[in-house]
VOGU-3710 file (C-alpha; in Angstrom, 3 decimals, decimal comma):
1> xxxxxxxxxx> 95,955/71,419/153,233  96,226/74,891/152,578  95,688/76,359/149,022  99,018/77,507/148,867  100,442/74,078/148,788  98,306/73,635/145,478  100,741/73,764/142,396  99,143/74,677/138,819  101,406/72,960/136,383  101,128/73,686/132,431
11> xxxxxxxxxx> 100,644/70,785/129,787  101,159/71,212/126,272  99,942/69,006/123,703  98,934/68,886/119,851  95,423/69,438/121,319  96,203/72,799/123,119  97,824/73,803/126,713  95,860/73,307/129,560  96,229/73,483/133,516  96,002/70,849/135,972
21> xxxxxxxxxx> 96,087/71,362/139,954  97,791/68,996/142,202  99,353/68,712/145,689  103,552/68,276/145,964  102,680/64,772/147,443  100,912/63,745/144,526  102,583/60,688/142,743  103,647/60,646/139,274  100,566/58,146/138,444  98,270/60,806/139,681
31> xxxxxxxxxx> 99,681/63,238/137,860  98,964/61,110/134,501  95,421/59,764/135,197  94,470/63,732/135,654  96,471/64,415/132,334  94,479/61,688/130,873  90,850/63,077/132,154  91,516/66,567/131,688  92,973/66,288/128,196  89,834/63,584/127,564
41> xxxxxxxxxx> 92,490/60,863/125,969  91,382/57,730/124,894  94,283/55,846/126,326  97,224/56,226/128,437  99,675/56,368/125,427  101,564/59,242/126,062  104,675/60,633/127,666  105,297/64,062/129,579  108,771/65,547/128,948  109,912/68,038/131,215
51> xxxxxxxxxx> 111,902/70,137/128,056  110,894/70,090/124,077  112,287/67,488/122,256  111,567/64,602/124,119  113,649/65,400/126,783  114,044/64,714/130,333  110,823/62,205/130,699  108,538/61,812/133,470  108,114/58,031/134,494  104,592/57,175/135,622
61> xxxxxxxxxx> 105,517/55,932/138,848  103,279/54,977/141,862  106,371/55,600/144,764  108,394/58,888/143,043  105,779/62,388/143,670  105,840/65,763/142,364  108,116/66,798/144,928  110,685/63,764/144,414  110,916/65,346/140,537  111,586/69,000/141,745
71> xxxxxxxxxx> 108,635/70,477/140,024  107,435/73,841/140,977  104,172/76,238/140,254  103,782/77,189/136,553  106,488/74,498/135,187  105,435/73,149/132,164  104,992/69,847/130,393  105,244/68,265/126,868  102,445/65,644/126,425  103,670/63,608/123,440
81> xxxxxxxxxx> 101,682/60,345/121,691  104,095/57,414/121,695  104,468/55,478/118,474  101,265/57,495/116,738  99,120/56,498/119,261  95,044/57,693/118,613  94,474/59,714/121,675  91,977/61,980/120,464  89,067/60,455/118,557  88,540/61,270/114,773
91> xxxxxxxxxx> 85,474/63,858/115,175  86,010/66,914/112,911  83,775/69,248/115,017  85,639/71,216/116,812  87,485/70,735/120,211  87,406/73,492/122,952  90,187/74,475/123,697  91,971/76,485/126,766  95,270/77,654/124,705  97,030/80,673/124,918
101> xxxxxxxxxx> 97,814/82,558/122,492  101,430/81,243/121,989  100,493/77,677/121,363  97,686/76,734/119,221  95,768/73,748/118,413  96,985/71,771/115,291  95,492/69,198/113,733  95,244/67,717/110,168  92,354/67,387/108,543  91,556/63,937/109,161
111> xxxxxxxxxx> 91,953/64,430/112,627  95,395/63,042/113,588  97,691/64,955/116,153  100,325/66,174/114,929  103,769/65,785/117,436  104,800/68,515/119,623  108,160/69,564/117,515  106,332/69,914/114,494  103,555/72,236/115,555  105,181/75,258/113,981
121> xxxxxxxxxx> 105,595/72,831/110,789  101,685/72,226/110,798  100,441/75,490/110,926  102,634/76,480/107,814  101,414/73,004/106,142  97,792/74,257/106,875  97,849/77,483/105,730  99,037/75,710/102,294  96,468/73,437/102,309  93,667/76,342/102,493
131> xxxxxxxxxx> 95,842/78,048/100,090  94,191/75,673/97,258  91,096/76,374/98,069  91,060/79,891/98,589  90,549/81,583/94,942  93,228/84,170/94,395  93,219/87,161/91,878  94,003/86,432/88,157  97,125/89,036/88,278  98,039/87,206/91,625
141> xxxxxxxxxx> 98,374/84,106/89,963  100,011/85,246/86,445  102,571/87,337/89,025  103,646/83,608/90,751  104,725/82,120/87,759  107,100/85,042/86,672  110,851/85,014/88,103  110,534/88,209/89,311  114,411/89,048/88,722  115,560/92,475/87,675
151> xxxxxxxxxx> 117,518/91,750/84,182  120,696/93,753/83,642  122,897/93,963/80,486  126,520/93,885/80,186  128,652/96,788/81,955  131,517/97,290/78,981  133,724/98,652/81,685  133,337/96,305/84,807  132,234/92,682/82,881  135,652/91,497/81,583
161> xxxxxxxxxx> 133,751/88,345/80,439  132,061/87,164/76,992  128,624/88,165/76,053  127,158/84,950/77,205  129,093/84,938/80,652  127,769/86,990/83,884  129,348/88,574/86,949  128,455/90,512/89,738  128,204/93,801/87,554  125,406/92,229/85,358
171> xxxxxxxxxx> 123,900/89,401/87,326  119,817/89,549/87,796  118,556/91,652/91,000  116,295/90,612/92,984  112,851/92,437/92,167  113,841/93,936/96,456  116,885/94,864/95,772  117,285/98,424/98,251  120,148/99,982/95,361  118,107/99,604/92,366
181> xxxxxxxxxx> 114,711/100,784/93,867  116,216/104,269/95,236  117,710/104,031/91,477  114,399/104,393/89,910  113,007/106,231/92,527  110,149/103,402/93,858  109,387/104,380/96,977  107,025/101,097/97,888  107,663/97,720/97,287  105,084/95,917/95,038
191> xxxxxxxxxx> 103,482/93,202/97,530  104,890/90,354/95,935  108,345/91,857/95,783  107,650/91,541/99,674  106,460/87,907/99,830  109,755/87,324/97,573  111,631/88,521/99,941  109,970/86,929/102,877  110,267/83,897/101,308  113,425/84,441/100,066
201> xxxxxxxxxx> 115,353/82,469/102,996  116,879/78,851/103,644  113,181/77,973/104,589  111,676/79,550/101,588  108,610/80,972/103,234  107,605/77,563/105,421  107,106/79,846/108,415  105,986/82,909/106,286  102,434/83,900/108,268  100,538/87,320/107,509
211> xxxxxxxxxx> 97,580/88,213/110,271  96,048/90,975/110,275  96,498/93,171/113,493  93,593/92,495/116,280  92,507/95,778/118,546  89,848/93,866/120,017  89,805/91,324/123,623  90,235/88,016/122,943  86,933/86,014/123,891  86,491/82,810/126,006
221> xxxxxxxxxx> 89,356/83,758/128,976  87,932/82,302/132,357  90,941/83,252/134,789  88,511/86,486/134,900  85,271/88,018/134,750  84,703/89,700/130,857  85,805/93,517/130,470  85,179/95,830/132,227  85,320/93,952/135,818  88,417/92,499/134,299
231> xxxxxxxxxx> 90,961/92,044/131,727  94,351/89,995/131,611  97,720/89,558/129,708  96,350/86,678/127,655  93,174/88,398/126,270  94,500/92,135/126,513  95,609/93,196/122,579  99,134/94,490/122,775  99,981/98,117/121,856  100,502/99,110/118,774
241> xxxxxxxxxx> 103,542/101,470/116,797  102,621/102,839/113,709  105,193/102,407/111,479  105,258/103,477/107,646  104,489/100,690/105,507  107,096/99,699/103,134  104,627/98,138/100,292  101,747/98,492/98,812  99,062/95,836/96,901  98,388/98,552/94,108
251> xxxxxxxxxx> 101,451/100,281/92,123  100,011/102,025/89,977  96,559/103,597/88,861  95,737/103,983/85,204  92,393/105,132/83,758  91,997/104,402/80,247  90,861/107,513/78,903  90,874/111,354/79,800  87,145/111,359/78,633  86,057/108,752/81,858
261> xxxxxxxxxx> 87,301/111,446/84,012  86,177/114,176/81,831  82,480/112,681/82,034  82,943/111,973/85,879  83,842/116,076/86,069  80,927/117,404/84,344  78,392/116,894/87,713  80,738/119,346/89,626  80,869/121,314/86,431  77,434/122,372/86,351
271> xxxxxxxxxx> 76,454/122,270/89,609  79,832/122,941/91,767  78,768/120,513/94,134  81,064/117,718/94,995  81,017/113,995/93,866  81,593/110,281/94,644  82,325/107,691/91,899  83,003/103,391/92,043  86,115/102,700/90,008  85,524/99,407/87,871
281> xxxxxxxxxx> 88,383/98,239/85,815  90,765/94,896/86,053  93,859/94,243/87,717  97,118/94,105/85,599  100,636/93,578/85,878  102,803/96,837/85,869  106,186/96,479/84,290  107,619/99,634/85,544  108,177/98,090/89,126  109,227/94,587/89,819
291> xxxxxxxxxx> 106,124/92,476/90,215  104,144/95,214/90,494  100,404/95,804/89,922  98,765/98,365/88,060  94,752/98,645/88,595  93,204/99,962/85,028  89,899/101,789/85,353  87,432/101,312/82,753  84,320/102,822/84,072  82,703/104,896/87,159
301> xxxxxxxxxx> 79,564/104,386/88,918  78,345/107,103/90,727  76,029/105,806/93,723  72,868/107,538/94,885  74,436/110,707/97,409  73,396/114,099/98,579  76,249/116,414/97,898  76,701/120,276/98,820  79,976/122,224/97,791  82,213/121,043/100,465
311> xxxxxxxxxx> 80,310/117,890/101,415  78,936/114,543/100,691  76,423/111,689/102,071  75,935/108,454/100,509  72,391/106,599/100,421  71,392/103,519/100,112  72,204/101,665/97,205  69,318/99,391/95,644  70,982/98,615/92,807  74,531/97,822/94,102
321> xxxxxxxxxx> 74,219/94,228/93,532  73,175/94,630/90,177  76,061/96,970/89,431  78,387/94,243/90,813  76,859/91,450/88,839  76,671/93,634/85,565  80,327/94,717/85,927  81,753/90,562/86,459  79,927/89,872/82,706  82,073/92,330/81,329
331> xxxxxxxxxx> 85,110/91,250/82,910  85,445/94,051/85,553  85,740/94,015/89,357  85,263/96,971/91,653  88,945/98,398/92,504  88,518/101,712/94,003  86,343/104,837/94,538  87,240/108,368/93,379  85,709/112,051/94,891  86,433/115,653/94,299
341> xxxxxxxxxx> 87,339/117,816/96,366  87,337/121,349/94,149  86,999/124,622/94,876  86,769/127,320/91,469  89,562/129,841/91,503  89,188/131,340/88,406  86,122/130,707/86,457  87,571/132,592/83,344  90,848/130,600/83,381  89,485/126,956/84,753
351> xxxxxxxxxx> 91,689/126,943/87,563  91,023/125,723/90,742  92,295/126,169/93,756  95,359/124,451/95,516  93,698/123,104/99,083  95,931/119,533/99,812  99,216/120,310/99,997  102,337/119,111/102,534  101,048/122,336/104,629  97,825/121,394/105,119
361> xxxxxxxxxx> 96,514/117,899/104,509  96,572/115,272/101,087  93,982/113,095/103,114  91,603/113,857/105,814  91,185/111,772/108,964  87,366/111,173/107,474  88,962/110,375/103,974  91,141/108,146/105,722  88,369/106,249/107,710  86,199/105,630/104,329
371> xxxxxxxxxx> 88,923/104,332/102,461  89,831/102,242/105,509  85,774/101,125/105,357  85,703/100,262/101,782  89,547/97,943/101,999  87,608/95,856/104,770  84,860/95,427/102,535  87,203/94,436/99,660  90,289/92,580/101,373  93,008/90,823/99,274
381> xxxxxxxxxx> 93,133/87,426/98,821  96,432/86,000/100,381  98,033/82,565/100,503  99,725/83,273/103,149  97,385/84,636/105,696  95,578/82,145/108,545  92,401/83,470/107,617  92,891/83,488/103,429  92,883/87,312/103,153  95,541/90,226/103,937
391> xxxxxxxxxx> 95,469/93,976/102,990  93,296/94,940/100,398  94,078/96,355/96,644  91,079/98,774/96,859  93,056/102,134/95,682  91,547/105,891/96,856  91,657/108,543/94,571  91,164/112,442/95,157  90,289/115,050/92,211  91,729/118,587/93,320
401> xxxxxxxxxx> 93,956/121,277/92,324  98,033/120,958/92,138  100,193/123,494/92,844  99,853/125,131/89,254  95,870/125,727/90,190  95,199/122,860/87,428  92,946/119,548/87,948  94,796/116,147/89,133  93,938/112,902/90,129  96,114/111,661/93,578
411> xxxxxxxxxx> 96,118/108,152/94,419  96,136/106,410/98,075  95,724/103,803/99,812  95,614/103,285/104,013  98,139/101,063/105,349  96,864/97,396/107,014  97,602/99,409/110,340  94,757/101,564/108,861  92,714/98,938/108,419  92,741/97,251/111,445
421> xxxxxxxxxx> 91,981/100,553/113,543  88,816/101,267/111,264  87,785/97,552/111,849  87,619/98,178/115,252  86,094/101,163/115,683  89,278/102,599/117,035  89,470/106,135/114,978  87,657/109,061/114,596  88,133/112,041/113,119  88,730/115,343/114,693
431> xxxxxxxxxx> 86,161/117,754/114,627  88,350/121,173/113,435  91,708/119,703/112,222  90,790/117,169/108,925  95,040/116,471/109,016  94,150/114,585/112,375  92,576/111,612/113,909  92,139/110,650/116,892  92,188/106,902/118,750  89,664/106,693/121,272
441> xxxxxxxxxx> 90,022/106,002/124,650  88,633/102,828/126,067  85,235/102,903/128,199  83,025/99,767/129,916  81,996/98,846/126,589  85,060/98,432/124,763  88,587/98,274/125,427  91,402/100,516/123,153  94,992/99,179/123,658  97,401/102,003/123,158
451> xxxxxxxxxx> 98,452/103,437/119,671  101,611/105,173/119,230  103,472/107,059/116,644  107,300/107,873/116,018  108,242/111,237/115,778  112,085/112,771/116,165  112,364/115,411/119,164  114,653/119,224/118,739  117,820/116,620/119,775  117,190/114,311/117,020
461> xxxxxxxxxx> 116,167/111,838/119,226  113,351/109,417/117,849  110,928/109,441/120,702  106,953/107,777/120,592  104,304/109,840/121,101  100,571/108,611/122,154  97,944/108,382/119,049  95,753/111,308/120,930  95,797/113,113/118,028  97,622/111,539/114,980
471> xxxxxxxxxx> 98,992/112,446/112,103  97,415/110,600/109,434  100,455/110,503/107,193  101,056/107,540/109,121  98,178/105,552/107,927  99,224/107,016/104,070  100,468/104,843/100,937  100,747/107,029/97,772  100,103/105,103/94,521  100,344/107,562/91,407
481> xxxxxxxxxx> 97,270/107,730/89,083  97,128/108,637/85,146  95,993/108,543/82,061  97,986/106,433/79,413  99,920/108,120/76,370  97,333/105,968/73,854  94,463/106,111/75,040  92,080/102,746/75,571  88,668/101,733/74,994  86,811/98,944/76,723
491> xxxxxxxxxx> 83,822/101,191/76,214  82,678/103,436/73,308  83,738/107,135/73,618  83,442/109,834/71,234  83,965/113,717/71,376  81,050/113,822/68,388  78,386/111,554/69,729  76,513/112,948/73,079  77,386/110,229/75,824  74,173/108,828/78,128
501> xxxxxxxxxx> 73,264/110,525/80,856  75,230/108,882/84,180  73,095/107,496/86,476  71,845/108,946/90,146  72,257/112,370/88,600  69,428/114,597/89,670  70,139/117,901/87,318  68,452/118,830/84,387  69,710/117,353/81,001  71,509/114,025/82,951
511> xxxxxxxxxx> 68,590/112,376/84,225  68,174/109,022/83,099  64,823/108,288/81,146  63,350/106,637/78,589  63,397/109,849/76,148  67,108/110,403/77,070  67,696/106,559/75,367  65,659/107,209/72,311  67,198/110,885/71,700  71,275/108,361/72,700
521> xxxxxxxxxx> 69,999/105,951/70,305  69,206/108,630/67,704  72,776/109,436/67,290  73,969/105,866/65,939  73,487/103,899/62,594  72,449/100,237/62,580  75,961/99,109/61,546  77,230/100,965/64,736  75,095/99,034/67,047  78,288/98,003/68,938
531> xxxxxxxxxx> 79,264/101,091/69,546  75,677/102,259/70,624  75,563/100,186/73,873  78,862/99,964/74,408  78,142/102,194/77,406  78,600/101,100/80,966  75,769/103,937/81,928  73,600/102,731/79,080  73,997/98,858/79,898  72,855/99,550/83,401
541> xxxxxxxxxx> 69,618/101,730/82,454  68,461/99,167/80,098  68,431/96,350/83,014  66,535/98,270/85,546  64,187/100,408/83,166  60,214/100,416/85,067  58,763/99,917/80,972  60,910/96,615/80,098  64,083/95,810/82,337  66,272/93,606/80,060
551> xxxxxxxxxx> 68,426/91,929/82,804  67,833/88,669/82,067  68,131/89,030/78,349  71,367/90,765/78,234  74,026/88,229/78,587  74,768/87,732/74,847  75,235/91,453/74,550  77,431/91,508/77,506  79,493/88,980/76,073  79,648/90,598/72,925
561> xxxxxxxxxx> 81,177/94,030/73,756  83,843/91,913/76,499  84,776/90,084/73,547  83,937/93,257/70,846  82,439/90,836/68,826  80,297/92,865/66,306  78,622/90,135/64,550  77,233/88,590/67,830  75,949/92,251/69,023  73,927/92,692/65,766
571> xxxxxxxxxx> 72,254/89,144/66,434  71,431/90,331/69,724  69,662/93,582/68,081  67,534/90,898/66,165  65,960/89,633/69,169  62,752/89,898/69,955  63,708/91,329/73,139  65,188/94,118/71,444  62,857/94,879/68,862  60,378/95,807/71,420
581> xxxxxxxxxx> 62,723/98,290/73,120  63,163/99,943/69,338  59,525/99,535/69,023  58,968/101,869/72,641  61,604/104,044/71,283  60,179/104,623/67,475  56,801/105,544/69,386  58,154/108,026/71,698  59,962/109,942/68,952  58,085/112,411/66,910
591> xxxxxxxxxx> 60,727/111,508/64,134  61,926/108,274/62,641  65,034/106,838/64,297  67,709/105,449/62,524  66,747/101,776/63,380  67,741/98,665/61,605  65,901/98,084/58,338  64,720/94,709/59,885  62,745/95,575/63,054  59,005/95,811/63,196
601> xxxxxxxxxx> 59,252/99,378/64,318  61,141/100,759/61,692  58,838/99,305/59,094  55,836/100,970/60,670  57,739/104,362/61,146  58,452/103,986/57,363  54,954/103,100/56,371  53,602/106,224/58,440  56,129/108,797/57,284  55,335/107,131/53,426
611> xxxxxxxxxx> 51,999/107,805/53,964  49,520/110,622/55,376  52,157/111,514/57,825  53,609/111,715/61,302  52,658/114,351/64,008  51,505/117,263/61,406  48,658/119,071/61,690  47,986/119,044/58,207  46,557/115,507/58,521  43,491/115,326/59,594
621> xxxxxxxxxx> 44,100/111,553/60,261  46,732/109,028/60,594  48,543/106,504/62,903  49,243/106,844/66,538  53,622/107,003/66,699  54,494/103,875/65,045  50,900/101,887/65,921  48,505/101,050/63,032  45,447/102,487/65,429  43,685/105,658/63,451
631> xxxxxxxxxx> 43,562/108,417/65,667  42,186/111,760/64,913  44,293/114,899/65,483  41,788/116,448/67,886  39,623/114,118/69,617  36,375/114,851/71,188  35,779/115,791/75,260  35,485/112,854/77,393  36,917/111,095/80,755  40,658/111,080/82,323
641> xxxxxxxxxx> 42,510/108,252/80,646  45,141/106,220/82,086  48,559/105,493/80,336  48,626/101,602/80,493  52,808/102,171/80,488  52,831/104,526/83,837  49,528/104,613/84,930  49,506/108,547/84,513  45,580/109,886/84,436  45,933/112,042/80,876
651> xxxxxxxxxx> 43,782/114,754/79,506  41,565/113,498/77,139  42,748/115,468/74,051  45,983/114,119/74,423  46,702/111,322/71,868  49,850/110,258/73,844  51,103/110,121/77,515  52,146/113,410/78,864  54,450/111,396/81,270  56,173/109,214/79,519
661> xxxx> 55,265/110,068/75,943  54,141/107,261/75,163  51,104/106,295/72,798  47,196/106,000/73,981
//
């Protein structure tokens, strides 16, 4: 028989669709023993239904064939289990499957197939069910519990009711009401304003599902060979419209204090080069939009980068863990990063000049890319989403000029769209035009679908327009970023006391080193120990320092500034871990510091300076920098010595390290 008398019909089950060959002569009973192998049942339990819904059933018949029954090539057919029969055994590896991408496999977790009808039903039940497990934000929780309703007070000229009635005029909005955002000029729904209203319908969200956009083939299709010989409907992503996005995970950006920024400012201050910062803060809820979120910055890292005037490189980070692991013990997380981009106007005036503007650019296509880099790497957990996470609340924020030649801080974000397109290594920037990016086109090694954009023509007329440049205004969310009327404090900050150096800072007077913490130390009193390493710089230096890293030690400290408990942090300066870092520090100045009156090394210091002395020449004699080793002032010629803190080969005249300053 010829091949074209060979009939592919389609059978869907809770398993997956699959196809299954046979000839217009074969019998109905044929047709089911071929369901049965292909599908692997255990039984022959099952019914095929012509239409959903159990309707118009196929009796397995040995005399009626395909032909009698009218079916033609591509037709397809419901399997359905009768009476909850086990078809498929109870083994929770998984099952290859052949499905396309508009029918899915669904089954519980303990294995049972679910019926045809409901398969819609299951998926929504699953994503649920991982829902428990997957570990949401705190402000994503607290934001769940609240109502979410925009309260209203009486109108005294439309309410002609009591004062505990309500009416239309005074009524509770909904926190997406359209009126009362243009009201108070929100331009971007808060995220959970938008699952609200998602979920806002007879179903109440039971069909609610948030995936991610895919630019990439679909793997495992065997109607063809793999791209490039070959490429089909089923596996080919489908083009893509940019479209603005109307919310945004972040609504608001608030850094506790101007002196964070201030401090962050100071690099491109003395050197004019440009700089890249790690916001750490928490997550809040923002009252001035309805469930909004505001992300409150508490410190910056800056990571180890090259930077030149107009550009910047990031290295390697050895210490990134660390930073991450340091920052969760004081309560923070990692929401954003922050750069500058500033160019001197007037150095007499301390203006600067006005470069990102609507005539030029507020985000380059690089910009855009990076941010787009760093969302991926920190998505947003999301009940709602197949795989657990969707979007990301990792904010963007640009230092430069305004339009009155004064430094301001503008907030972004990149749209999911954004996000996908980085993911898969669909954009680039353009090489003269930083307002620009550009999709790339496919080649053998990986397929592009198409990416358009909506522009309106010299008619009016709203017309699409391929991605080859774009605009990245599309791929924009603004977020406004400030500093609060009261200032807070989660760390220490004073105008008075000299701040530690910030770290990865290679320019005279903010390295990081052991004589920069003794000279920081210097500044504080032993009742202001708090306060001392209160210090997200300081915290950080102290549990990677070469001489004694205190890492492991620091946990009680840590707890005590999240907390601010002062009693707990001058326990912690008792330790014995402690008292050997004041005991480095009161040998490596040449005056005593102002330890507490309980340490070893202030004792010795005191003892010393009591006594013949401390560093004068007047003594012929004396102690060694807080050691109880005589030492004369000018010893005799002899060999090289070695410093048995840094291994440095010293002079030997020298009575301490000319490295590290250390004593002999």
């Amino acid at each position: 028989m010829s091949k074209s008398k060979i009939l592919t019909l389609r059978v869907q089950s809770p398993e997956g669709t699959k196809r299954i060959d046979v000839r217009p002569t074969d019998t109905i009973l044929e047709l089911f023993e071929k369901v049965h192998d292909i599908f692997g049942l255990s039984g022959y339990a099952f019914a095929l239904y012509r239409q959903r819904g159990c309707k118009d059933e196929l009796i397995s018949s040995r005399i009626k064939t395909i032909r009698n029954y009218g079916l033609s090539h591509g037709d397809m057919l419901y399997l359905t289990p009768l009476n909850g029969a086990m078809l498929w055994s109870q083994d929770p590896s998984p099952r290859p499957s052949t499905s396309t991408g508009s029918s899915q496999s669904t089954i519980s977790p303990s294995g049972e197939p679910v019926e045809s009808t409901e398969v819609v039903q299951s998926q929504s039940q699953q994503s649920v069910r991982q829902s428990v497990a997957l570990q949401e934000d705190e402000v994503d929780l607290q934001l769940w519990k609240l109502d979410g309703k925009v309260q209203r007070k009486r109108d005294e000229k439309l309410c002609r009711h009591g004062s505990n009635g309500c009416c239309v005029h005074c009524s509770p909005l909904e926190p997406f009401d359209e009126t009362y955002l243009k009201e108070q000029n929100i331009k971007h729904l808060s995220f959970h304003s938008y699952l609200r209203k998602l979920t806002a319908g007879v179903d109440r969200g039971k069909f609610v599902s948030l995936e991610d956009i895919s630019c990439r083939i679909k793997t495992g299709c065997k109607d063809h060979p793999p791209w490039p010989k070959g490429i089909c409907s089923k596996c080919q992503p489908n083009a893509i419209t940019l479209n603005r996005q109307v919310y945004r995970h972040v609504d608001n950006v608030m850094f506790e204090n101007a002196h964070l920024v201030e401090r962050f400012l100071n690099y491109w201050r003395s050197t004019g080069h440009q700089r890249i910062g790690f916001l750490y803060g928490r997550y809040e809820i923002h009252a001035d939009v309805p469930l909004g979120i505001r992300a409150t910055v508490a410190a910056i890292y800056e990571p180890p980068q090259e930077s030149t005037r107009d550009s910047i490189t990031l290295l390697p980070d050895e210490k990134e863990s660390l930073v991450q692991e340091l920052a969760q013990k004081l309560g923070l997380c990692r929401v954003g990063w922050i750069f500058t981009d500033l160019v001197a106007d007037d150095v007499k005036k301390g203006t600067v000049k006005h470069v990102r503007n609507i005539e030029s650019h507020f985000l380059s296509a690089e910009e855009c890319i990076m941010a787009g880099y760093f969302q991926n790497k920190q998505p947003n957990p999301c009940r709602f989403s197949p795989v657990g996470y969707f979007g990301s609340k990792f904010v963007t924020v640009c230092v430069t000029g305004d339009a009155s030649n004064q430094v301001h801080m503008e907030g972004y974000g990149v749209s999911n769209q954004c996000m996908a397109l980085v993911r898969d290594n669909c954009l680039v920037p353009t090489k003269d035009a930083p307002e620009l990016g550009y999709v790339r086109e496919s080649t053998d090694k990986q397929f592009v679908p198409d990416v358009y954009y909506k522009v309106k023509d010299d008619y009016g007329n709203e017309v699409s327009r391929l991605a080859r440049p774009l605009p990245v205004e599309y791929l924009l969310v603004d977020i406004p970023a400030s500093t609060p009327l009261s200032p807070l404090f989660t760390f220490y900050a004073d105008a008075s006391t000299r701040p530690f150096p910030v770290e990865n800072r290679m320019v005279d007077g903010h390295i990081q080193d052991f004589s920069a913490l003794s000279s920081y130390m210097q500044q504080f009193t032993p009742d202001r120990f708090l306060q001392a390493v209160s210090d997200f710089h300081f915290l950080l230096y102290i549990s990677t320092m070469d001489m004694l890293p205190m890492k492991d030690y620091m946990d009680p400290i840590l707890e005590a500034i999240r907390t601010q408990n002062s009693e707990q942090a001058q326990e912690w300066s008792r330790s014995e871990h402690w008292a050997t870092v004041e005991q480095l520090i009161a040998a490596s100045l040449s005056s005593p510091p102002q330890s507490r009156p309980q340490s070893v090394a202030f004792a010795d210091i005191g003892a010393v300076a009591g006594g013949v002395g401390l560093g004068t020449e007047s003594s012929e004699s004396g102690l060694v920098r807080g050691t109880d080793h005589p030492v004369t002032s000018q010893p005799g010629p002899g060999p090289l010595w070695t410093c048995p803190h840094c291994t440095y080969l010293n002079s030997p005249d020298l009575v301490s390290c000319e490295m590290c300053s250390l004593p002999r």
